[in-house]
N, CA and C atoms as a LAMMPS dump frame, in Angstrom:
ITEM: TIMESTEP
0
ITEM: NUMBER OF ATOMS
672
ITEM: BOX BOUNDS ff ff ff
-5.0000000000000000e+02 5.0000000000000000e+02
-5.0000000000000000e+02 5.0000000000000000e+02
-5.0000000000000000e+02 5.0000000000000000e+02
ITEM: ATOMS id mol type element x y z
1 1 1 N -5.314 35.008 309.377
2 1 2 C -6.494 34.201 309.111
3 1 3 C -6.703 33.226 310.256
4 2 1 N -8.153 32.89 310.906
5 2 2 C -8.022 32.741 311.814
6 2 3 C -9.273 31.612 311.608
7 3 1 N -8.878 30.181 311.535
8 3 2 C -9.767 29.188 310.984
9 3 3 C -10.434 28.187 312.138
10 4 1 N -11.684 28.729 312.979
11 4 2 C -11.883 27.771 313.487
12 4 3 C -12.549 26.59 313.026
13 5 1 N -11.813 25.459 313.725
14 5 2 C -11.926 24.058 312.664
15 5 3 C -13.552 23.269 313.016
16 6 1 N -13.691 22.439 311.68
17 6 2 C -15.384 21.761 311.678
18 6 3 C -16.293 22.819 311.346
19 7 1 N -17.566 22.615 311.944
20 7 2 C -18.704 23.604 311.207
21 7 3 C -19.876 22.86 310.889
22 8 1 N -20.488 23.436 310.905
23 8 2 C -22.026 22.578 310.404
24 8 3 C -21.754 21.042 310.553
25 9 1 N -22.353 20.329 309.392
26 9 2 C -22.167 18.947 309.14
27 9 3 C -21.393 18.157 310.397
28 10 1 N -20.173 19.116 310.245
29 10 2 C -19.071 18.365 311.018
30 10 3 C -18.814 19.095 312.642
31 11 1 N -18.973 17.911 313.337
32 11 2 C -18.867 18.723 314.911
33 11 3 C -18.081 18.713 315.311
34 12 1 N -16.929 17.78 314.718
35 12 2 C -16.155 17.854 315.445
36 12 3 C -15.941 16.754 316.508
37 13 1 N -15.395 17.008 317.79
38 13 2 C -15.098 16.396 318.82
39 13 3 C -16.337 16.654 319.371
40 14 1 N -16.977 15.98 320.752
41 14 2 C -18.183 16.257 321.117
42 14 3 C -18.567 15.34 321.948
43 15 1 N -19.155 15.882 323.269
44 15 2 C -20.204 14.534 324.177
45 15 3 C -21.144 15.562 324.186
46 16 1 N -22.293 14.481 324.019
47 16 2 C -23.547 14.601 323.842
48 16 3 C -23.718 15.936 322.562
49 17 1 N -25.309 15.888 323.183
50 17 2 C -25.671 17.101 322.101
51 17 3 C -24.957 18.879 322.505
52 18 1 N -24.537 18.756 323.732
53 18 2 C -24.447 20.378 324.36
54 18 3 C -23.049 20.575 323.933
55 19 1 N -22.249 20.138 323.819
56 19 2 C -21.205 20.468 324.281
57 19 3 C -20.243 20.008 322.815
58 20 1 N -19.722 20.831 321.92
59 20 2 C -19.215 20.387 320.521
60 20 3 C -17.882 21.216 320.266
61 21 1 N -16.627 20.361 319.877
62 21 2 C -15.877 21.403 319.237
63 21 3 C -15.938 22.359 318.422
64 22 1 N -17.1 22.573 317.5
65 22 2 C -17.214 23.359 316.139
66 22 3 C -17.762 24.692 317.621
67 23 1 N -18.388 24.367 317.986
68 23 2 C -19.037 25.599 318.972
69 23 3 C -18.298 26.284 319.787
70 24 1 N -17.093 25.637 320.454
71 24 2 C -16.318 26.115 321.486
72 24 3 C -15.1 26.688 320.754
73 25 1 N -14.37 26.429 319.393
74 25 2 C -13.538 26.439 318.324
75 25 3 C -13.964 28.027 317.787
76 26 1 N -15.752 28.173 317.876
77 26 2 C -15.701 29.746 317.178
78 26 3 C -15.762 30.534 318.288
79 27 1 N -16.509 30.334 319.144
80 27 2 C -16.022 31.191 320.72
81 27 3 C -14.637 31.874 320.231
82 28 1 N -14.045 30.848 320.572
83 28 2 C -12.298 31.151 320.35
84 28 3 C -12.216 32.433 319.727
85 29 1 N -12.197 31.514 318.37
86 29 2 C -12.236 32.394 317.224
87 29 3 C -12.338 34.031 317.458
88 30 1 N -13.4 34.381 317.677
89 30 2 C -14.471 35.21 317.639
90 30 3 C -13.373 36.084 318.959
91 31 1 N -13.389 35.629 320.098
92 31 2 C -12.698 36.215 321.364
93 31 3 C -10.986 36.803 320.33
94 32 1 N -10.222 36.089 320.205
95 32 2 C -9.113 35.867 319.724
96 32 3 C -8.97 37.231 318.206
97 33 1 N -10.285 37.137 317.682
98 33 2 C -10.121 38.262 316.365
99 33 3 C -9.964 39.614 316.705
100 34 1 N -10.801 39.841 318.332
101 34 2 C -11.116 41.264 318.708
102 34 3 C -9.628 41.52 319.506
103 35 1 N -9.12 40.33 320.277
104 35 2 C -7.745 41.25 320.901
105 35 3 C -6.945 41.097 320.211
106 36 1 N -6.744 40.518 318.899
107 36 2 C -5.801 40.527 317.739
108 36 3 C -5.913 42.129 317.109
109 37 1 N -6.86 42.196 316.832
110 37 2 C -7.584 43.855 316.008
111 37 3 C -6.78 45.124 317.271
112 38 1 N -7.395 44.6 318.286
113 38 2 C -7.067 46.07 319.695
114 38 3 C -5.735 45.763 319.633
115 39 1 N -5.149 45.127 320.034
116 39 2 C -3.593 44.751 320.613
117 39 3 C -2.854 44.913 319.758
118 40 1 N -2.442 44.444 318.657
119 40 2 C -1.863 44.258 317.932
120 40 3 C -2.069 45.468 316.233
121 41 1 N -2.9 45.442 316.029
122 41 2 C -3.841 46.549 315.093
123 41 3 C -3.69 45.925 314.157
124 42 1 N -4.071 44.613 313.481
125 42 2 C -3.748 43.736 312.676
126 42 3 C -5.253 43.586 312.512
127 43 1 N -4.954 43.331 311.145
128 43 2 C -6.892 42.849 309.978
129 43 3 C -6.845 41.185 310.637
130 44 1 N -8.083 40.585 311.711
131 44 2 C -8.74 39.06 311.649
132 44 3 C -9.359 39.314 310.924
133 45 1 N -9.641 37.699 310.222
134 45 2 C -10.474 37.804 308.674
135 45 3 C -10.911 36.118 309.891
136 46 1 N -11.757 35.473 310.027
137 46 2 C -12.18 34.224 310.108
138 46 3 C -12.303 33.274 308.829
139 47 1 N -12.195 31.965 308.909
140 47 2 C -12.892 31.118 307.772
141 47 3 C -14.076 30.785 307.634
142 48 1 N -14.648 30.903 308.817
143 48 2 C -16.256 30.756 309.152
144 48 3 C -16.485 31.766 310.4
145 49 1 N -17.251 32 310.245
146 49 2 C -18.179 33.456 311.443
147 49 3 C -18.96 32.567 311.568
148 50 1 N -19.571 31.482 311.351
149 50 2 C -20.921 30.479 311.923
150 50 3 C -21.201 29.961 311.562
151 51 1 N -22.052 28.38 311.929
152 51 2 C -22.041 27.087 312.531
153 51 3 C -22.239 26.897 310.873
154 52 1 N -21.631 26.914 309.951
155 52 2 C -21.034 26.424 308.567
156 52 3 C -20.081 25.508 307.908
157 53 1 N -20.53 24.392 307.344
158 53 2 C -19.097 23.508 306.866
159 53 3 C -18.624 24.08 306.166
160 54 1 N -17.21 24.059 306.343
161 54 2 C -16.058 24.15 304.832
162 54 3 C -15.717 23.273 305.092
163 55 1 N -14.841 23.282 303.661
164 55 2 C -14.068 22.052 303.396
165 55 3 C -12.956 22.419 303.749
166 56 1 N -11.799 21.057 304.008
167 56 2 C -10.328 21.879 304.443
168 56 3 C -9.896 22.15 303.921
169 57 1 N -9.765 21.817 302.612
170 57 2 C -9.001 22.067 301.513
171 57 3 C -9.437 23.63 300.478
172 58 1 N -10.189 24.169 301.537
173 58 2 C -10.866 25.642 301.187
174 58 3 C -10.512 26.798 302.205
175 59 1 N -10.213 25.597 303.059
176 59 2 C -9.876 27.122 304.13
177 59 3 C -7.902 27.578 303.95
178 60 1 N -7.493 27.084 303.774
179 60 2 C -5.869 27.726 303.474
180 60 3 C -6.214 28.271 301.996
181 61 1 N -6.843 27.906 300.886
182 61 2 C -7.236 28.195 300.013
183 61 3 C -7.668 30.073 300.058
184 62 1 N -8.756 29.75 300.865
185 62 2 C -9.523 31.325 301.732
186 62 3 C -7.797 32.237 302.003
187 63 1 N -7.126 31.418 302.706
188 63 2 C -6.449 32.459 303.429
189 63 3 C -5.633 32.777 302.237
190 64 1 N -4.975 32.248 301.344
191 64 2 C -4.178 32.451 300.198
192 64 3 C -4.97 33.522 299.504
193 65 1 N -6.255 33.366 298.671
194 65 2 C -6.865 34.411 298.195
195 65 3 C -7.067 35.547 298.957
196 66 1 N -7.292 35.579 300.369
197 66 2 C -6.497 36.924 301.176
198 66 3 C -5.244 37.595 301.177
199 67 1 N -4.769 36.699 300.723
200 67 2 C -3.108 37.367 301.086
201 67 3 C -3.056 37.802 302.255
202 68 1 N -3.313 36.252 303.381
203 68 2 C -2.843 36.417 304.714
204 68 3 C -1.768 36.525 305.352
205 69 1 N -1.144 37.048 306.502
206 69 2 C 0.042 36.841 306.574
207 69 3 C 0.197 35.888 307.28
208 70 1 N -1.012 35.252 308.202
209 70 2 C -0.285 33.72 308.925
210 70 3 C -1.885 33.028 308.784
211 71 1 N -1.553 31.587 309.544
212 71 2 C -2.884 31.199 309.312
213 71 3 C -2.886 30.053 310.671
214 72 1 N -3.901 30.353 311.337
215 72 2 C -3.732 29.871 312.786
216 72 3 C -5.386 28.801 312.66
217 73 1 N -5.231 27.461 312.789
218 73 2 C -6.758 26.886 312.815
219 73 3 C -7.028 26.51 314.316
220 74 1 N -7.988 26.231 314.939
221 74 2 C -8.181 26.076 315.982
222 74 3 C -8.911 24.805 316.574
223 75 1 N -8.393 23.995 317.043
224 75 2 C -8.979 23.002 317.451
225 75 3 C -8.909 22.27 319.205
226 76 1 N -10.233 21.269 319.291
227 76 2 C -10.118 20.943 320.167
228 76 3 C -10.055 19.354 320.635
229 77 1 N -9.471 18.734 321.082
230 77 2 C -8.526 17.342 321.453
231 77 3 C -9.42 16.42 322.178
232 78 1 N -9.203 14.877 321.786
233 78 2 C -9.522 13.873 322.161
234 78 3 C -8.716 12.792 322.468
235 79 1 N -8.89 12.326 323.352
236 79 2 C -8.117 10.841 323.278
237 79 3 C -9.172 9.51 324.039
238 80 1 N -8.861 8.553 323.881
239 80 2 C -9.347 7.603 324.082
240 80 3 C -9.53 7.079 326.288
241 81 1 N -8.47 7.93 326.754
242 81 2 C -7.955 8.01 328.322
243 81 3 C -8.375 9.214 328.681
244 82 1 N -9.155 9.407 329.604
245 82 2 C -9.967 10.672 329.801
246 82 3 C -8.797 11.606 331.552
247 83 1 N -7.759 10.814 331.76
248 83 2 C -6.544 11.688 332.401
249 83 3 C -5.096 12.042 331.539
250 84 1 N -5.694 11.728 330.603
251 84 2 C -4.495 12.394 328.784
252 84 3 C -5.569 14.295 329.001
253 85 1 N -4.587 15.226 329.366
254 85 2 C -4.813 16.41 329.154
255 85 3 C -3.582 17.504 328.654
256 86 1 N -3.989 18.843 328.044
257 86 2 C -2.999 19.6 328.42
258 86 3 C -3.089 20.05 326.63
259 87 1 N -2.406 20.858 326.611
260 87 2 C -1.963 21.894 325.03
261 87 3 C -0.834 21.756 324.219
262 88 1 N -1.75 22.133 323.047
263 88 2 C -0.036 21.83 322.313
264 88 3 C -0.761 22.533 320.756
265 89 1 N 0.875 21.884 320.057
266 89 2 C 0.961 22.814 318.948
267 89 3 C 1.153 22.42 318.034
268 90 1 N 0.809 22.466 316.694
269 90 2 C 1.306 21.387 315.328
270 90 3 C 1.784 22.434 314.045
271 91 1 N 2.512 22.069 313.565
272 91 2 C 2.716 22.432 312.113
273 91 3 C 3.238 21.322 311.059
274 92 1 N 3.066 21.839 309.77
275 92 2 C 2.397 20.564 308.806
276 92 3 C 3.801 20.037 308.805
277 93 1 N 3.934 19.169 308.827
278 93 2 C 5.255 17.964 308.486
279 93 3 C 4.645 16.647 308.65
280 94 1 N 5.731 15.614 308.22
281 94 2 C 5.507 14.195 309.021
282 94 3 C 5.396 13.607 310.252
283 95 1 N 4.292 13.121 310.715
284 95 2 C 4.35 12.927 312.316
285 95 3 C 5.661 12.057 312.515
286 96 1 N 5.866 12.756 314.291
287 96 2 C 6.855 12.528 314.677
288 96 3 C 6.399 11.561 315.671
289 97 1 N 4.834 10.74 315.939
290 97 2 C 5.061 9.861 317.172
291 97 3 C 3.677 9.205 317.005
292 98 1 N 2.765 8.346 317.339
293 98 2 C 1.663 7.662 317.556
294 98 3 C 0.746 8.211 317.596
295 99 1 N 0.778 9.36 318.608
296 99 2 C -0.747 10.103 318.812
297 99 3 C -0.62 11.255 317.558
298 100 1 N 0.262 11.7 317.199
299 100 2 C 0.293 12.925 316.168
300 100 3 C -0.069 12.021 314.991
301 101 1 N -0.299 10.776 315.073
302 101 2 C -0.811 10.189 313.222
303 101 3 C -2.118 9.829 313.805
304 102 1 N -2.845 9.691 315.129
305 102 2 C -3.595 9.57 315.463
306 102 3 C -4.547 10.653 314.984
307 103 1 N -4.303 11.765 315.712
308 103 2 C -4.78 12.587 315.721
309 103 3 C -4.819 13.421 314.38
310 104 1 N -3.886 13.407 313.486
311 104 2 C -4.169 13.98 311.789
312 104 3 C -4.891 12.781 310.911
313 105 1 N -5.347 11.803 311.611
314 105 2 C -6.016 11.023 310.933
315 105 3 C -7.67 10.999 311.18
316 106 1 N -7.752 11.682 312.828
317 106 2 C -9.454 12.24 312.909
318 106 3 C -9.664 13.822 312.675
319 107 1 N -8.707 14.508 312.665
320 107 2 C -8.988 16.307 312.006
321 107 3 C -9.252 15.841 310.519
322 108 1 N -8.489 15.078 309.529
323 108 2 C -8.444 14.834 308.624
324 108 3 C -9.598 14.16 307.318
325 109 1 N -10.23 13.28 308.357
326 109 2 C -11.409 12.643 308.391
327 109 3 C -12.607 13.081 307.434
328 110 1 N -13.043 14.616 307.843
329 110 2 C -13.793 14.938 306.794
330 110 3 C -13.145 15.306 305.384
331 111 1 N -11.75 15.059 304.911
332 111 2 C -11.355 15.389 303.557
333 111 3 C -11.986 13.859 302.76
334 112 1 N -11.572 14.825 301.823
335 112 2 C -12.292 13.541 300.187
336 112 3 C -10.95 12.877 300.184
337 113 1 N -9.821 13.376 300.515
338 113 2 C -8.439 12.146 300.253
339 113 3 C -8.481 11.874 301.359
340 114 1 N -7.407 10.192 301.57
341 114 2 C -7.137 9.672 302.39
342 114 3 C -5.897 9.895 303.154
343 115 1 N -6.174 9.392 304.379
344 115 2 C -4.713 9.79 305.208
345 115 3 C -3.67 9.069 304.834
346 116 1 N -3.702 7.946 303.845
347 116 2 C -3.11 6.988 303.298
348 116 3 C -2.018 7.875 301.819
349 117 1 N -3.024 8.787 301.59
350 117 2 C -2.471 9.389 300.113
351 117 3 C -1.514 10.868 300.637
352 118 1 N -0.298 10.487 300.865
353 118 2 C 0.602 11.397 301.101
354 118 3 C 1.482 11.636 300.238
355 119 1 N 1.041 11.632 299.262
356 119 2 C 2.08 11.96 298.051
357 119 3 C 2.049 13.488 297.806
358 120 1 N 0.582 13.732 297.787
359 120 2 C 0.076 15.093 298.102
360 120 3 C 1.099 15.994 298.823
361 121 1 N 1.231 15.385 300.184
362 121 2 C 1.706 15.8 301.401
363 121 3 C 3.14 16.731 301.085
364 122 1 N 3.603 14.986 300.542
365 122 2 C 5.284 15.314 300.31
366 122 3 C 5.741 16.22 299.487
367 123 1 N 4.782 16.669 298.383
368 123 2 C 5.247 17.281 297.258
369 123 3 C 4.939 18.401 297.939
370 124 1 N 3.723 18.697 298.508
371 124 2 C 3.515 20.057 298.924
372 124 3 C 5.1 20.427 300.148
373 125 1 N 5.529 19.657 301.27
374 125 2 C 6.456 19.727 302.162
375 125 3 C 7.477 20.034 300.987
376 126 1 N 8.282 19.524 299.954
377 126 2 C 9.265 19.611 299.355
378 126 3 C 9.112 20.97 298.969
379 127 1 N 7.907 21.567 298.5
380 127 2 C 8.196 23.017 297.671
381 127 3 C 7.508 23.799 298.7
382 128 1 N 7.22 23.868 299.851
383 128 2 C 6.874 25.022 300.757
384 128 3 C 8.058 25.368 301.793
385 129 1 N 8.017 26.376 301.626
386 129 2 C 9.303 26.907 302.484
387 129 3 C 9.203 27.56 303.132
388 130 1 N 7.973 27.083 304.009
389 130 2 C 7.5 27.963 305.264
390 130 3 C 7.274 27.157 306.496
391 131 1 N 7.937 25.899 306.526
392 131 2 C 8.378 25.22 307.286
393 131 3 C 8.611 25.187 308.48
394 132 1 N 10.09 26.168 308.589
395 132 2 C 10.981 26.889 309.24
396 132 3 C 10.25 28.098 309.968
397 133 1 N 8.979 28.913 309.111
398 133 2 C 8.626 29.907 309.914
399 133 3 C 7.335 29.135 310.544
400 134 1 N 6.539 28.089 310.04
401 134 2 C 5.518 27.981 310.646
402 134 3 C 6.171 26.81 311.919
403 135 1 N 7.251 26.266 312.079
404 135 2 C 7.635 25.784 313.055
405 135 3 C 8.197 26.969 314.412
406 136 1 N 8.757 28.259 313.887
407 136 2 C 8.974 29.414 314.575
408 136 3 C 7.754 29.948 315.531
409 137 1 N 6.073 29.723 314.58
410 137 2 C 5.184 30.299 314.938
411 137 3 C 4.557 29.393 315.98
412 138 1 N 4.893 28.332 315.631
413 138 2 C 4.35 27.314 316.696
414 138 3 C 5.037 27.317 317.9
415 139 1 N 6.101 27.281 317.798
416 139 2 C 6.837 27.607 319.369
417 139 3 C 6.348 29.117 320.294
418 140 1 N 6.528 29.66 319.774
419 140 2 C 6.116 31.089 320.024
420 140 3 C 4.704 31.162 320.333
421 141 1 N 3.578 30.564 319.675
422 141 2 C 2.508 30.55 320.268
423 141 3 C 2.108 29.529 321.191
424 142 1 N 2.914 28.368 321.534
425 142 2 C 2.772 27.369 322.553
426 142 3 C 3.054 28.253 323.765
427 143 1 N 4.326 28.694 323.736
428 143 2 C 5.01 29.235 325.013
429 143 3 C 4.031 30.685 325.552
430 144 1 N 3.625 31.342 324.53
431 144 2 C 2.494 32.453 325.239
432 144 3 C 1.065 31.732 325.888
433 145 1 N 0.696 30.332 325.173
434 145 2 C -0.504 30.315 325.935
435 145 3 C -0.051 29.395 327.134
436 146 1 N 1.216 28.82 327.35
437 146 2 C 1.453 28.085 328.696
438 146 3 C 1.63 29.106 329.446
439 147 1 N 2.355 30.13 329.529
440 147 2 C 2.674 31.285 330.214
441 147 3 C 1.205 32.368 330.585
442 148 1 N 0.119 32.354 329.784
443 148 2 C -0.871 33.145 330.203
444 148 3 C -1.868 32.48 331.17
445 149 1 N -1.767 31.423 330.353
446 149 2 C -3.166 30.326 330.972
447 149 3 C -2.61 29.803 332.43
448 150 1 N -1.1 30.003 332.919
449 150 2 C -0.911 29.262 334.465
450 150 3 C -0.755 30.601 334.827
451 151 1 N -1.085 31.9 334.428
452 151 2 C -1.218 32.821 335.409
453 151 3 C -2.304 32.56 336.016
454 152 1 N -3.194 31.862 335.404
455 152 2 C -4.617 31.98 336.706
456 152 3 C -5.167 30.179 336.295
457 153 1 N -4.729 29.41 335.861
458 153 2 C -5.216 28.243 336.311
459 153 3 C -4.142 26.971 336.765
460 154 1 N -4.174 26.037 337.173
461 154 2 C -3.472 24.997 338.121
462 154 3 C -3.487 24.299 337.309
463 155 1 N -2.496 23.422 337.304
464 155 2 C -2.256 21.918 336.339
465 155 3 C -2.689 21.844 334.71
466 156 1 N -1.537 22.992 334.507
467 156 2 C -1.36 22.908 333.156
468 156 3 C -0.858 22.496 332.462
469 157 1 N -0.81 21.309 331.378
470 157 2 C -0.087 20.524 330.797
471 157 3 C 0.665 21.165 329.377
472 158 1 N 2.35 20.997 329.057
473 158 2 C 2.585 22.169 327.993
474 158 3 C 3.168 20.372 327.685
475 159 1 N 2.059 20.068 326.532
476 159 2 C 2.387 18.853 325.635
477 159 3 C 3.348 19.241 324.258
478 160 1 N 3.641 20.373 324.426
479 160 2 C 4.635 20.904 323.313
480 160 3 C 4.034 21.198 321.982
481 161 1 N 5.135 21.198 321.295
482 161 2 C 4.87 21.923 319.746
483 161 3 C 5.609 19.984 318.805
484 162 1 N 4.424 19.798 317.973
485 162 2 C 4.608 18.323 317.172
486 162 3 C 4.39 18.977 315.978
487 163 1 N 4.831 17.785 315.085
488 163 2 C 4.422 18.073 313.74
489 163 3 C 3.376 16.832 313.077
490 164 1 N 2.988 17.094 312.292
491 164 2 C 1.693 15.754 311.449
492 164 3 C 1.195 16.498 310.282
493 165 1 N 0.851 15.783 309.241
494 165 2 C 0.352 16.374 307.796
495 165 3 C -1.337 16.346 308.019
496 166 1 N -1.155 17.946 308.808
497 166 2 C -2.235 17.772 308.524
498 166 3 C -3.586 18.516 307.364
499 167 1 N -4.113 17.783 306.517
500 167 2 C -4.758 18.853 304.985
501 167 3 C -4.957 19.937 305.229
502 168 1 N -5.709 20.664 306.322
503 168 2 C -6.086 21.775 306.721
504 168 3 C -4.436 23.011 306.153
505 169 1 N -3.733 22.322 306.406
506 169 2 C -2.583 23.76 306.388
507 169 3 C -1.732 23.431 305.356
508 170 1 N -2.088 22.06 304.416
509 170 2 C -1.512 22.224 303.104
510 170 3 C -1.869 23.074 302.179
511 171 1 N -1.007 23.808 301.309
512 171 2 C -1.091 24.699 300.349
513 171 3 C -1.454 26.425 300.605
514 172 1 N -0.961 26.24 302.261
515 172 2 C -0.738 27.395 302.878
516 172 3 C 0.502 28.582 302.166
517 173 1 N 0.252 29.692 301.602
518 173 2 C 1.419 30.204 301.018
519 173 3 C 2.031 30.619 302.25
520 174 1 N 1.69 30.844 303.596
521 174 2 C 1.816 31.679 304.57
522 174 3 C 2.219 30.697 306.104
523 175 1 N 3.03 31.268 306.905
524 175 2 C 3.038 30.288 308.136
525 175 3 C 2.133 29.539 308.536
526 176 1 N 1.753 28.707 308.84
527 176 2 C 0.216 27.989 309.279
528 176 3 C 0.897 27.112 310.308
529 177 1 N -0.413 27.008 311.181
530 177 2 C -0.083 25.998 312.573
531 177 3 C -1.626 25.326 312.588
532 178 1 N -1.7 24.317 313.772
533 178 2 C -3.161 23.816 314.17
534 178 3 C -2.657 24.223 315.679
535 179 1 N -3.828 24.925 316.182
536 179 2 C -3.309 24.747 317.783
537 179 3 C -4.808 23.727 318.321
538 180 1 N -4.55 22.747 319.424
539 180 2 C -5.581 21.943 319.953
540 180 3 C -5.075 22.392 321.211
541 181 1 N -6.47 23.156 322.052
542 181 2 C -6.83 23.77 323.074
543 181 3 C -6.999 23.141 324.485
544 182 1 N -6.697 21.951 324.514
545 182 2 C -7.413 20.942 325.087
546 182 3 C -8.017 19.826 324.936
547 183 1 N -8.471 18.853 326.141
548 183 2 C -8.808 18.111 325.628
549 183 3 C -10.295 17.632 326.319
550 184 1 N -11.343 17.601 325.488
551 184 2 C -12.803 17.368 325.667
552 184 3 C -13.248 15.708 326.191
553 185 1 N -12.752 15.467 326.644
554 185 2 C -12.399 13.817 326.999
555 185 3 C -11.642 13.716 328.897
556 186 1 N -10.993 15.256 328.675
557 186 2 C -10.615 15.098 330.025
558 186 3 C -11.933 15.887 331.369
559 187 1 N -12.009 15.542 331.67
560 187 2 C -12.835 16.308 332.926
561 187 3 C -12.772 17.696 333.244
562 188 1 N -11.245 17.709 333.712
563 188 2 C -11.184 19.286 333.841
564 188 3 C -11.548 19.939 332.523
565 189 1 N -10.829 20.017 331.673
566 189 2 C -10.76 20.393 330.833
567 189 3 C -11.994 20.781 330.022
568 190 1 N -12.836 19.838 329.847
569 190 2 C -13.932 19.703 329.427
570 190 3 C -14.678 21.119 329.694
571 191 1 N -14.623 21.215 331.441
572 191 2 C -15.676 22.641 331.884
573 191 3 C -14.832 23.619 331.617
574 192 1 N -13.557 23.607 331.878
575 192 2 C -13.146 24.731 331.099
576 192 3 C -13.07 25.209 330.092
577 193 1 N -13.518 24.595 328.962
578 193 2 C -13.332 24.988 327.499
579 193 3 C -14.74 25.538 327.535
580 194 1 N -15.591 25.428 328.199
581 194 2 C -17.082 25.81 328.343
582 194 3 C -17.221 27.394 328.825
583 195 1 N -15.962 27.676 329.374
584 195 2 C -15.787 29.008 329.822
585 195 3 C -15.364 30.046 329.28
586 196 1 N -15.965 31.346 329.387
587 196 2 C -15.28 31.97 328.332
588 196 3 C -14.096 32.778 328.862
589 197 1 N -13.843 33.067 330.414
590 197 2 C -12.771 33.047 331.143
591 197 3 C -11.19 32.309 330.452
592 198 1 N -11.699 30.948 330.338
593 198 2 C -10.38 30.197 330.077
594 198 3 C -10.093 30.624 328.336
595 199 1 N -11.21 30.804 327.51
596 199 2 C -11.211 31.025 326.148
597 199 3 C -10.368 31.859 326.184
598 200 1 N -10.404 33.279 326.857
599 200 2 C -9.806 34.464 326.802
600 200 3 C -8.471 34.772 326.934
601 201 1 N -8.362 33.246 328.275
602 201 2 C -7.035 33.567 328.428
603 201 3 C -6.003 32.497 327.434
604 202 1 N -6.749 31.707 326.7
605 202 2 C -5.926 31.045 325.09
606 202 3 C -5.782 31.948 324.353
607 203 1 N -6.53 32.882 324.258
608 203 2 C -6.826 33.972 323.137
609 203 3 C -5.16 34.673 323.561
610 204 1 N -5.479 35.272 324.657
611 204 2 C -4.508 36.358 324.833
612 204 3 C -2.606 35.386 325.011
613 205 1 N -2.735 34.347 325.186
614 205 2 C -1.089 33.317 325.232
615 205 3 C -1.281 33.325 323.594
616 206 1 N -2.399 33.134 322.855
617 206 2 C -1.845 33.655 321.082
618 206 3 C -1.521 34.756 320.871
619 207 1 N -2.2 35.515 321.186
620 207 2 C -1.739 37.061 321.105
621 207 3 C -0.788 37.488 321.131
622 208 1 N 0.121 36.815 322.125
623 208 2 C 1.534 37.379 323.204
624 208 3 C 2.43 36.356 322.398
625 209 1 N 2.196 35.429 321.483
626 209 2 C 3.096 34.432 320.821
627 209 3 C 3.226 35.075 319.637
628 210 1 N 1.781 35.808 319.129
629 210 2 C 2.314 36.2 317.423
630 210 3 C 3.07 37.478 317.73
631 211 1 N 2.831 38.308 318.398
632 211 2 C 3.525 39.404 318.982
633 211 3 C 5.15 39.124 318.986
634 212 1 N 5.606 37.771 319.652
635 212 2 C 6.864 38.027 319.617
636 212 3 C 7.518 36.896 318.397
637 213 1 N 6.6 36.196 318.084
638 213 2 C 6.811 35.544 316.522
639 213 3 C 7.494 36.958 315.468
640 214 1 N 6.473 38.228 315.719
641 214 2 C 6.495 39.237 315.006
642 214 3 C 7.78 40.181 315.335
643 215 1 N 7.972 40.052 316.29
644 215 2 C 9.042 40.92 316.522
645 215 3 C 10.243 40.567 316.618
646 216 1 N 10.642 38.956 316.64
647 216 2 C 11.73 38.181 316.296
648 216 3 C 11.919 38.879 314.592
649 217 1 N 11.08 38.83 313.86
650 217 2 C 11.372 38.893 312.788
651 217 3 C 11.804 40.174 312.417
652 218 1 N 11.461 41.117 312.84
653 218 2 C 11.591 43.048 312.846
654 218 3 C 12.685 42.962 313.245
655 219 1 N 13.089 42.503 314.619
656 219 2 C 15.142 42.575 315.378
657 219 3 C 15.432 41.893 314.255
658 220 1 N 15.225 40.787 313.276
659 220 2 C 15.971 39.974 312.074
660 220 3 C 16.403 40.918 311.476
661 221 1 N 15.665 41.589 311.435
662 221 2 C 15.181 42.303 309.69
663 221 3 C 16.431 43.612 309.634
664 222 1 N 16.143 44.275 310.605
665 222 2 C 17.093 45.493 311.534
666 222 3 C 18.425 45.085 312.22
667 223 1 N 18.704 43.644 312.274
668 223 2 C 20.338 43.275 312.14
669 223 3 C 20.724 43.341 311.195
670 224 1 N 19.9 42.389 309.776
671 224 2 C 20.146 42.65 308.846
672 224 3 C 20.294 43.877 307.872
């Protein structure tokens, strides 16, 4: 399941009128479903195919009533310092640092609960036990898109794999991550997310991460 984040109502991250995360988020999307399908021969299902709000608390929902096997949302990054750039990776836990409560506190933004009400959070963290694999999936897909994306571009920042509660991937039965693509605040960055060159080559460092996410687990399976 393959959730690009915002939609209608909600834009998201954004300067001016041209240029919006909800828009550059389904690009993704959309690029990312077709070499998932060829490469891999795996069913993409999206949460939105177009410029549509959901709610967050509908889209892991979506992927559960699929009976997905992972659930990847897609987003794109802001900060307040416009030479803060570079990629990274989240899965749902307690933030581990300043900008990761920062930042699950503006993805978070359009929910009806508050970032304040983590009781939610905890109970869901205590009885999900996919933890362990959606922290597996996050490494694995960080390290394919640092490795694809500096085959052909310069000054790539690998801001790592964090954790933060964020609603979007609570009540996930299935691995779930947030990946943020960049950051729309930085300069470079900015025109590159505009490209569908650079899209392609995020697409394909996911590709090459669930691939060996997937095949860690097959050598598991076959030791065992």
């Amino acid at each position: 399941m393959i959730d690009p984040g915002h939609g209608g109502k909600d834009p998201g991250t954004f300067l001016g009128n041209d240029v919006k995360e909800k828009n550059i988020v389904l690009n993704l999307a959309q690029i990312l479903a077709k070499k998932l399908e060829q490469r891999l021969r795996v069913e993409a299902v999206l949460t939105r195919n177009t410029d549509i709000f959901v709610p967050l608390e509908n889209r892991t929902a979506f992927a559960n009533m699929q009976k997905a096997d992972l659930f990847l949302s897609l987003h794109v990054n802001a900060y307040k310092q416009g030479d803060v750039y570079g990629l990274e990776t989240y899965f749902l836990n307690m933030a581990t640092d300043e900008r990761a409560v920062m930042l699950a506190a503006r993805e978070n933004a359009t929910s009806e609960k508050s970032i304040s009400d983590l009781q939610k959070i905890l109970n869901d963290l205590m009885l999900n036990t996919k933890i362990s694999e959606s922290s597996k999936l996050a490494y694995d897909i960080q390290e394919g898109m640092m490795v694809q994306v500096r085959k052909k571009y310069e000054n790539i920042r690998d801001l790592g794999v964090k954790q933060a509660p964020f609603y979007v991937l609570i009540g996930a039965d299935m691995p779930a991550i947030l990946v943020e693509i960049g950051f729309l605040t930085n300069p470079v960055e900015k025109k590159r997310l505009q490209n569908r060159k650079y899209l392609e080559s995020i697409a394909d460092g996911i590709v090459s991460g669930i691939e060996n996410y997937v095949k860690s687990f097959e050598q598991a399976s076959v030791r065992g």
